[in-house]
Structures are given as C-alpha cells and as structure tokens.
C-alpha positions as CSV (number, residue, x, y, z in Angstrom):
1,X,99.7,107.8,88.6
2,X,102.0,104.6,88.5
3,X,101.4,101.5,89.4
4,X,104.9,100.2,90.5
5,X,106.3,96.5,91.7
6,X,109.4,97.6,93.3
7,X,107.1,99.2,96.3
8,X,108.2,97.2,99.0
9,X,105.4,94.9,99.5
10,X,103.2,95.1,102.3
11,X,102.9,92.6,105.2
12,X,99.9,91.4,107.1
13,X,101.0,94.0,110.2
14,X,100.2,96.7,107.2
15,X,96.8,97.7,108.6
16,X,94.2,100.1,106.9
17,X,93.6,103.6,107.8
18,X,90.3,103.9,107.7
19,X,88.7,100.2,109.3
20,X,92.2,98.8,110.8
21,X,91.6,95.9,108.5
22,X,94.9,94.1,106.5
23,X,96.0,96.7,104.0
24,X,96.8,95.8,100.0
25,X,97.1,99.0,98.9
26,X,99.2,102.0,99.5
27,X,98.8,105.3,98.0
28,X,102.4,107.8,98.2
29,X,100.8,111.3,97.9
30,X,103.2,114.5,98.5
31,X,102.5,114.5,101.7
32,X,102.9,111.1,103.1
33,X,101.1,107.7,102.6
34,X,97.9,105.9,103.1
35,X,97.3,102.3,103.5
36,X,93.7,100.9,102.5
37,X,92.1,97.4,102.4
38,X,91.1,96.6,98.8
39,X,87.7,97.6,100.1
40,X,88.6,101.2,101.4
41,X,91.2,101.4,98.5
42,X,88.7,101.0,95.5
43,X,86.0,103.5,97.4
44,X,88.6,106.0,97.7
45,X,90.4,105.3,94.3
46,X,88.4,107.7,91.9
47,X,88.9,110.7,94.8
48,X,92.6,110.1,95.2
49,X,94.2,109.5,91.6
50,X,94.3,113.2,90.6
51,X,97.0,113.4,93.4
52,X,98.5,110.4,93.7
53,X,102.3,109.7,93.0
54,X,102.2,106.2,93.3
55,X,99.2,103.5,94.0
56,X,100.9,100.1,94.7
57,X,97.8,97.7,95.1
58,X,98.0,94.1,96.1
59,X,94.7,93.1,96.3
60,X,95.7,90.3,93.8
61,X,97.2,88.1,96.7
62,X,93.5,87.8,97.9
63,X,92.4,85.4,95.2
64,X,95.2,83.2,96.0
65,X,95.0,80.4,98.2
C-alpha cells in the first residue's frame, strides 16, 4: 500500500461513499475507487489495506484553519 502525493487532490464536491459526507481519503483498488470521510476511511482502513493499491488520505487539511 502507498501513500502517494501526486493523487490529484480531492475537492469539497468529493463526497463519501458510505455517509455522503466531504471525502479525504481515496482508496484505488483493482477494481475501481472509493472515497471515505476520515471517519469512514479509518473504520474501513484495517479491512481494506491487504488490497489496496493506493490510499491517498487527506485528512490532514482538517486540522487546518
């Protein structure tokens, strides 16, 4: 799993899949993509790194002011 900056970064219109909230994290498995909100994203993290190719997370830009 990689951790990458060069993921474009995601915009306020990025929403999460599971609640619809503003997504900071995106996940690139084989299949396709999953946004989460840093809430969504850390619940599914543990379940999803065995078969993730990429986790881009952003949740950083919520301690900012």
């Amino acid at each position: 799993m990689e951790n990458t900056t060069e993921t474009t970064k995601l915009l306020v219109s990025d929403r999460c899949d599971v609640c619809g909230a503003q997504a900071y994290m995106r996940v690139q498995l084989a299949g396709g993509e999953l946004l989460f909100c840093a809430h969504h994203g850390n619940a599914n993290k543990a379940k999803l790194e065995p078969i993730t190719l990429e986790w881009h997370d952003q949740s950083s830009d919520l301690n900012q002011a």
